[in-house]
DOVO-164628 format. One line per field, with one value per residue: residue in three letters; x, y, z of N, C-alpha, C in turn; residue number from 1. Coordinates in pm, 1 decimal, always signed. Layout:
code: ala	...
nxx: X	...
nyy: Y	...
nzz: Z	...
caxx: X	...
cayy: Y	...
cazz: Z	...
cxx: X	...
cyy: Y	...
czz: Z	...
pos: NUM	...
This chain:
code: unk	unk	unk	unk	unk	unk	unk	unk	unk	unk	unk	unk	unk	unk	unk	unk	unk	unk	unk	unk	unk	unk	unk	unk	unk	unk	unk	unk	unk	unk	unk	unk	unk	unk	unk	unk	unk	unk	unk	unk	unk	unk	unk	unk	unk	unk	unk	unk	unk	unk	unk	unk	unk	unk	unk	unk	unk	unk	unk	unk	unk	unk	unk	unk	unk	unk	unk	unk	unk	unk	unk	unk	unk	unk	unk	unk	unk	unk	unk	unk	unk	unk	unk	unk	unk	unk	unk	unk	unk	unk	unk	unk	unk	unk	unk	unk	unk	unk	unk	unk	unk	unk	unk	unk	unk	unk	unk	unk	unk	unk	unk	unk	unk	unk	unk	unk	unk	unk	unk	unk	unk	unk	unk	unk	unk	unk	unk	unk	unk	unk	unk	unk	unk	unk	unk	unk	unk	unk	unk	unk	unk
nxx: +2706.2	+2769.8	+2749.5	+2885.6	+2889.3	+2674.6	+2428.5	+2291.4	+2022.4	+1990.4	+2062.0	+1953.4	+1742.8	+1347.1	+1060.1	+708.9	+440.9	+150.4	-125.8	-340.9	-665.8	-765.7	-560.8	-570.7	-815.6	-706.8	-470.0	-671.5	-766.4	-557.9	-404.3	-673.2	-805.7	-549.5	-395.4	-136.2	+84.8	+214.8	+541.3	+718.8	+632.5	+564.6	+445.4	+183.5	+254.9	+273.2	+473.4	+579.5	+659.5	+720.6	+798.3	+1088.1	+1072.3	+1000.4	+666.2	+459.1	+226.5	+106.4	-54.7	-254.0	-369.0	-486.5	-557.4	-490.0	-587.7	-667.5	-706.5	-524.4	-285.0	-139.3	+25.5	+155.1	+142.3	+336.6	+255.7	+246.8	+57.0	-209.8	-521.1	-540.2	-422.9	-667.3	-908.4	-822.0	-802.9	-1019.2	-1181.3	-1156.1	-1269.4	-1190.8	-1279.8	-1269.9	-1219.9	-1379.7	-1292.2	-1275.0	-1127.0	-974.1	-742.8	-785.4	-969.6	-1191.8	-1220.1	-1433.9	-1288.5	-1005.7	-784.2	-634.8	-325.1	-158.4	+161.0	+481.8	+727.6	+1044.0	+1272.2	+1176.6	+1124.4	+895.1	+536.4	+356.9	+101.0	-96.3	-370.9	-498.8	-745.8	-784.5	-879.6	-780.0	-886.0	-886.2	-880.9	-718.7	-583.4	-485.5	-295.7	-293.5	-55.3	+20.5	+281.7	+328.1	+439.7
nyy: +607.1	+903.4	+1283.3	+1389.5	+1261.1	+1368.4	+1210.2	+1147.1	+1015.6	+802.4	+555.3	+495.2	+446.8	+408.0	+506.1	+510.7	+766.2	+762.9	+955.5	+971.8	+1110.5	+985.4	+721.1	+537.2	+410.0	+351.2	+167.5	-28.1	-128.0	-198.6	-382.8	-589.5	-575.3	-606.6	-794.9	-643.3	-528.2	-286.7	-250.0	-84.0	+200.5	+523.8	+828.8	+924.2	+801.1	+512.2	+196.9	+35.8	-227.3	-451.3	-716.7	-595.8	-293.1	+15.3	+163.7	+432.1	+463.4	+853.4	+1052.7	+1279.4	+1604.7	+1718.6	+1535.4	+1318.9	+1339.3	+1098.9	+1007.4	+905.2	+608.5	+542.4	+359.0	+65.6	-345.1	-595.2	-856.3	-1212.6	-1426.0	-1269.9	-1338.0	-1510.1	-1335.1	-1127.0	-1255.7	-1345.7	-1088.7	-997.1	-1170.7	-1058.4	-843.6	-652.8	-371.9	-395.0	-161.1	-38.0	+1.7	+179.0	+311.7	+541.4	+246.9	+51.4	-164.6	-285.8	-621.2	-830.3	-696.2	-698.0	-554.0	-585.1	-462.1	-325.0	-328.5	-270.0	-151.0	-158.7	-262.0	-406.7	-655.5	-819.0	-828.8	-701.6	-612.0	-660.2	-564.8	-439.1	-217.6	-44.8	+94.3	+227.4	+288.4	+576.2	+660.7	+649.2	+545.0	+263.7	-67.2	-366.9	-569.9	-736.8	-866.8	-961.0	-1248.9
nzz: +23.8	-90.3	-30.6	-229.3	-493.1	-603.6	-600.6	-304.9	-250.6	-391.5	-253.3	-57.5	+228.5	+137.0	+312.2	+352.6	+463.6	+629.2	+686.5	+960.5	+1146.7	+1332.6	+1506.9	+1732.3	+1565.0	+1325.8	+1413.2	+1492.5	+1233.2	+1067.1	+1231.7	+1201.2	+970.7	+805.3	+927.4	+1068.3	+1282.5	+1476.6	+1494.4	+1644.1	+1828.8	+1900.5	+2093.0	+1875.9	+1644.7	+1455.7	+1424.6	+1116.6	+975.3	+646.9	+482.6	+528.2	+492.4	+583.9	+700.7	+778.5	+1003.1	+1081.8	+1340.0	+1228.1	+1149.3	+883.0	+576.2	+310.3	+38.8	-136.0	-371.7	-511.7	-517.8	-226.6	-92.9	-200.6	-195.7	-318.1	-419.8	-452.7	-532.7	-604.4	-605.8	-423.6	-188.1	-237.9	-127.5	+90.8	+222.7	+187.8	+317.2	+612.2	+606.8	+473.1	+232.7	-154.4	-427.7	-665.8	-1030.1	-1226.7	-1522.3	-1762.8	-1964.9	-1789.9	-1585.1	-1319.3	-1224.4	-1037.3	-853.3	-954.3	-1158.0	-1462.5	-1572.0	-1806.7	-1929.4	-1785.4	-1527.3	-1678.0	-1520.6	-1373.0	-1499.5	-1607.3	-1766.3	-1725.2	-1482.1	-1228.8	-1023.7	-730.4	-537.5	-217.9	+29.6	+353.5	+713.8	+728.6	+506.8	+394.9	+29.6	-79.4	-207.5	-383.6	-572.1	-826.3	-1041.8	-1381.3	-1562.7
caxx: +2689.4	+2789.3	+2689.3	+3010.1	+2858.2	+2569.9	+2340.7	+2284.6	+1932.9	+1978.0	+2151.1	+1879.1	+1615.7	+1265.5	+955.2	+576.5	+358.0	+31.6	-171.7	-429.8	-707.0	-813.0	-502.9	-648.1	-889.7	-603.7	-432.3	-734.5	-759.4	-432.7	-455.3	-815.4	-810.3	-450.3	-298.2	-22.6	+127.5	+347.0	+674.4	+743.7	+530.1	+563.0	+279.3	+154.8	+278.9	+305.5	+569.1	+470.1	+711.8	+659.9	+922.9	+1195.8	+1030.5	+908.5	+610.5	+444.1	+108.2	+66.6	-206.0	-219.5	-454.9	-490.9	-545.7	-503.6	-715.7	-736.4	-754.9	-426.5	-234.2	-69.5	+109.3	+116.0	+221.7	+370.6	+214.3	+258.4	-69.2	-336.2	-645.4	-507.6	-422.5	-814.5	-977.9	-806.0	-849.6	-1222.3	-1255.8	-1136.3	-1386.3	-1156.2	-1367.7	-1219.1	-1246.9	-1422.3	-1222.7	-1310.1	-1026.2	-893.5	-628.2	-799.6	-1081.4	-1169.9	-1341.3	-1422.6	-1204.5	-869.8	-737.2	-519.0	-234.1	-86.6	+287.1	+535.4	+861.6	+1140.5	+1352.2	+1094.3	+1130.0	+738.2	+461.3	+236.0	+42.0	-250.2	-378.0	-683.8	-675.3	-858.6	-933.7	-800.4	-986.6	-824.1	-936.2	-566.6	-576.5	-322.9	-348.6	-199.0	-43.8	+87.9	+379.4	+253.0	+540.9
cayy: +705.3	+1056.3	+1371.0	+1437.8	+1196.0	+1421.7	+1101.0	+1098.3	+957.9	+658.6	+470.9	+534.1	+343.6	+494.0	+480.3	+535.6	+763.4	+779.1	+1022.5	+902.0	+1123.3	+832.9	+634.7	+376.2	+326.1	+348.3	+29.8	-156.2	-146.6	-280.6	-542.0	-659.8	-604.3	-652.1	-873.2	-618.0	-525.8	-239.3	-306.7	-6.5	+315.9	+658.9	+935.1	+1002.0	+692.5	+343.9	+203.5	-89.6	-319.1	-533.5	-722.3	-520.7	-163.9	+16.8	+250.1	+468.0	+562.6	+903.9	+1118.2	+1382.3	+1707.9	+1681.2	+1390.1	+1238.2	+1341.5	+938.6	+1019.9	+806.9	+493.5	+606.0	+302.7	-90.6	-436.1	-686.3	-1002.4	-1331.9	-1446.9	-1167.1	-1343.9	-1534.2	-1199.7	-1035.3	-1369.1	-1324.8	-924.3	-979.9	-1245.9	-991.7	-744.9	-537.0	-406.2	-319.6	-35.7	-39.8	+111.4	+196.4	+417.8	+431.8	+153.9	-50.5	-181.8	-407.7	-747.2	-937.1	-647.1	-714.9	-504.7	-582.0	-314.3	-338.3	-297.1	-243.6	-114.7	-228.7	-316.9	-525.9	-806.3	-802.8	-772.2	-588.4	-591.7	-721.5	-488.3	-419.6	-157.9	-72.5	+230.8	+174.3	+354.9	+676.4	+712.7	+619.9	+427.8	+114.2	-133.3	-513.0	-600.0	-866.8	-847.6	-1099.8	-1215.3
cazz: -81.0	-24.5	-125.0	-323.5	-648.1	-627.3	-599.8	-192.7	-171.3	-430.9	-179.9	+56.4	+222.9	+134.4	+397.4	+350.3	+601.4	+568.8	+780.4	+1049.0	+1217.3	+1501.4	+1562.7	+1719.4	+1486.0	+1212.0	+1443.8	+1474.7	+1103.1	+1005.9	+1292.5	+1223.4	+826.7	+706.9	+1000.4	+1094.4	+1419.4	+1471.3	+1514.1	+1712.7	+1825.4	+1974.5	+2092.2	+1746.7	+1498.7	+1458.8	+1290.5	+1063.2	+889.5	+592.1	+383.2	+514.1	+445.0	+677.2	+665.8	+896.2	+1003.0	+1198.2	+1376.7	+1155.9	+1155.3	+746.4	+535.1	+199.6	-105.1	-117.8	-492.4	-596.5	-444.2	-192.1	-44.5	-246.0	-129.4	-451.8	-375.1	-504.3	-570.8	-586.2	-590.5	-268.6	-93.1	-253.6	-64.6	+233.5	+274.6	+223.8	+443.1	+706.9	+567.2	+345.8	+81.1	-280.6	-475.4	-819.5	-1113.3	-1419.2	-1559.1	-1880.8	-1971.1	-1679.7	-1502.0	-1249.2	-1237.3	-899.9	-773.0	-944.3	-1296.1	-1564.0	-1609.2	-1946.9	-1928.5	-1624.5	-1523.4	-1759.3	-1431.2	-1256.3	-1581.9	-1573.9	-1884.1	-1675.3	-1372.0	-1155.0	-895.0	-656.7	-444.3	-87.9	+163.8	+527.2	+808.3	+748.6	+382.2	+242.0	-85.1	-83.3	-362.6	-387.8	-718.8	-841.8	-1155.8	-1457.5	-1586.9
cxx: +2713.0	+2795.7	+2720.5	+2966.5	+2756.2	+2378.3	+2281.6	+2158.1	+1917.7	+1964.2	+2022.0	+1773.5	+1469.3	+1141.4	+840.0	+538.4	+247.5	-58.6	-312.9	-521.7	-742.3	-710.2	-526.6	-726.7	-826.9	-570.5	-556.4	-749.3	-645.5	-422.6	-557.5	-807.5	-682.9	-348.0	-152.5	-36.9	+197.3	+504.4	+729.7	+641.7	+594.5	+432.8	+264.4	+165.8	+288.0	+364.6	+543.8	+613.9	+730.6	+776.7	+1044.7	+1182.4	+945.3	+775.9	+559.1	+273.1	+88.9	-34.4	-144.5	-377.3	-527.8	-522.5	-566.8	-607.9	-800.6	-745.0	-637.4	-402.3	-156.4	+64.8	+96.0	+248.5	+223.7	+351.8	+255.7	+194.2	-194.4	-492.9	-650.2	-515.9	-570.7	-880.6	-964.1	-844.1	-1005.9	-1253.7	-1233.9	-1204.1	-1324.4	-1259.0	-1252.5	-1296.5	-1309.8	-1363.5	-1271.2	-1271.4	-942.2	-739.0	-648.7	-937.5	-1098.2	-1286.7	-1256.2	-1315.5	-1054.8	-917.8	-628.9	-426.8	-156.7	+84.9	+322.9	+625.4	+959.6	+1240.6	+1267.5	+1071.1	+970.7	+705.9	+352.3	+201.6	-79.5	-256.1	-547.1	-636.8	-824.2	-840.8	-888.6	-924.8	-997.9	-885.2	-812.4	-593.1	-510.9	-398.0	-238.8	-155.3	+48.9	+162.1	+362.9	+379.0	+578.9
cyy: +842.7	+1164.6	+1393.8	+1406.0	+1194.1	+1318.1	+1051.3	+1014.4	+872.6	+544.4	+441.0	+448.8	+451.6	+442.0	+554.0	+643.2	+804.3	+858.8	+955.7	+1024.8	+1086.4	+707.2	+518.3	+358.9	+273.7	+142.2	-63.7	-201.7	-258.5	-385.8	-625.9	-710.5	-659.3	-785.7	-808.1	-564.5	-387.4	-260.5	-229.5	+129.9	+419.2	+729.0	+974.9	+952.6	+583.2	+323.7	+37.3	-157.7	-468.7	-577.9	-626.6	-362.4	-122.7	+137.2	+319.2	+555.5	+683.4	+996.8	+1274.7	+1484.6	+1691.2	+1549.6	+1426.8	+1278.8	+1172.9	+895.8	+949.9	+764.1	+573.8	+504.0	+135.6	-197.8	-507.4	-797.9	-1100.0	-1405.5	-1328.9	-1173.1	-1427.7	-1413.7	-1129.0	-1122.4	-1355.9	-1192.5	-957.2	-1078.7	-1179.0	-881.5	-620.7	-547.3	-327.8	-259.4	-95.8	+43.8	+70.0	+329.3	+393.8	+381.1	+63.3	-46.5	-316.6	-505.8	-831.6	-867.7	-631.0	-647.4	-578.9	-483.6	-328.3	-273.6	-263.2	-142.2	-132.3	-309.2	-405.1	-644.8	-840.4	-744.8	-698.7	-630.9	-650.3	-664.4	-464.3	-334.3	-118.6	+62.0	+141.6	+257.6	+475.1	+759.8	+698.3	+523.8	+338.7	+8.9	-273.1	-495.2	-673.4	-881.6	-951.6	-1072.8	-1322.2
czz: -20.4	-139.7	-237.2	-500.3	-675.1	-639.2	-426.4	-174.1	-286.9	-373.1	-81.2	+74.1	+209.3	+273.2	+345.3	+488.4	+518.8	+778.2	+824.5	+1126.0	+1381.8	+1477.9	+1613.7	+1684.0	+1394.3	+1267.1	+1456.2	+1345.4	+1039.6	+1113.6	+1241.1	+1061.9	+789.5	+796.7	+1037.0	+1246.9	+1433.4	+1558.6	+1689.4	+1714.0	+1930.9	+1981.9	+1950.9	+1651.6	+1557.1	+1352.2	+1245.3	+1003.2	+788.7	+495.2	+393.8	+529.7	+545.1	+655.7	+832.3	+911.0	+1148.0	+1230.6	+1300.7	+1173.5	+989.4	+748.7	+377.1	+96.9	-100.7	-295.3	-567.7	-523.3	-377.7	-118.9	-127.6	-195.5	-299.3	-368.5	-500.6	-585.8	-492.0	-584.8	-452.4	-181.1	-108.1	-160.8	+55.0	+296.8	+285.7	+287.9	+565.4	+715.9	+457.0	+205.8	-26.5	-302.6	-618.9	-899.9	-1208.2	-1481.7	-1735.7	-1906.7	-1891.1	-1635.9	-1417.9	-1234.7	-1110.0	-819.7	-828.1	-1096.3	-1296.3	-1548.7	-1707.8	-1887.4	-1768.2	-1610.6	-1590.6	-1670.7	-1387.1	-1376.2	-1531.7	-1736.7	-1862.7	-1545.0	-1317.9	-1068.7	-841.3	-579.9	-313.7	-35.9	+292.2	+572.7	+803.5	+643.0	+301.2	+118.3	-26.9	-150.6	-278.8	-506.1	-760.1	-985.0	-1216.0	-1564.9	-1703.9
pos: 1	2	3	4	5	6	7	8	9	10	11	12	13	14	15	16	17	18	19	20	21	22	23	24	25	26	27	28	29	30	31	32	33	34	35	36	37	38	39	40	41	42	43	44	45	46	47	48	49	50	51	52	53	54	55	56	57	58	59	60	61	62	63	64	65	66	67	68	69	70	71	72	73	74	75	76	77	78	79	80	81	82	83	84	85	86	87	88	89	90	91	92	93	94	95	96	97	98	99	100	101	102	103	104	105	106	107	108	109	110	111	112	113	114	115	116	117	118	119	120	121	122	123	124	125	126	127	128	129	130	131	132	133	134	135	136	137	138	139	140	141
């Protein structure tokens, strides 16, 4: 893609970062709770990769309101993936927002994307170590 058809970052791959105070507390987190690894790291990030996509957590001075999703995985089965996070100690979030709320951890989400061929949504979402949101959610279809 090039600039010329005024569309350069369609084409493009996107990445996540999510800011970290304590680094290695950040990695023990996503080791201990989510089962990830990073792929690759430098002084200051770890680079994570999941399905292709990569994201990135780094030591940052700031952080996150925490006050919307800031990063989600599309799972398969979402009460499989809620079972397994909390057997690792991830705790969910409680919502009660309107158009949604959550039971045993997981919401409804009425309607989707029109591209993702989906009638809505199933999502739970979680706090790492850091204070980032990140949600699961699962496309009900």
């Amino acid at each position: 893609m090039s600039a010329d058809d005024g569309n350069m970052l369609a084409g493009s791959r996107v990445a996540t970062r999510l800011p970290a105070h304590d680094l290695d507390r950040a990695r023990r987190f996503y080791s201990a709770m989510l089962g990830l690894e990073p792929v690759d790291e430098r002084p200051g990030g770890l680079l994570y990769r999941c399905g292709g996509v990569d994201f990135v957590v780094f030591r940052s001075t700031g952080a996150s309101s925490g006050a919307f999703t800031q990063m989600a995985w599309e799972v398969d089965d979402i009460e499989a993936a809620v079972a397994e996070l909390r057997r690792r100690g991830v705790v969910f979030e409680d919502v009660d927002a309107p158009g949604f709320r959550t039971r045993d951890g997981i919401a409804e989400v009425e309607g989707n994307y029109p591209g993702k061929d989906a009638r809505g949504e199933r999502g739970a979402w979680f706090r790492d170590s850091e204070g980032n949101l990140l949600a699961i959610g699962e496309p009900v279809r």
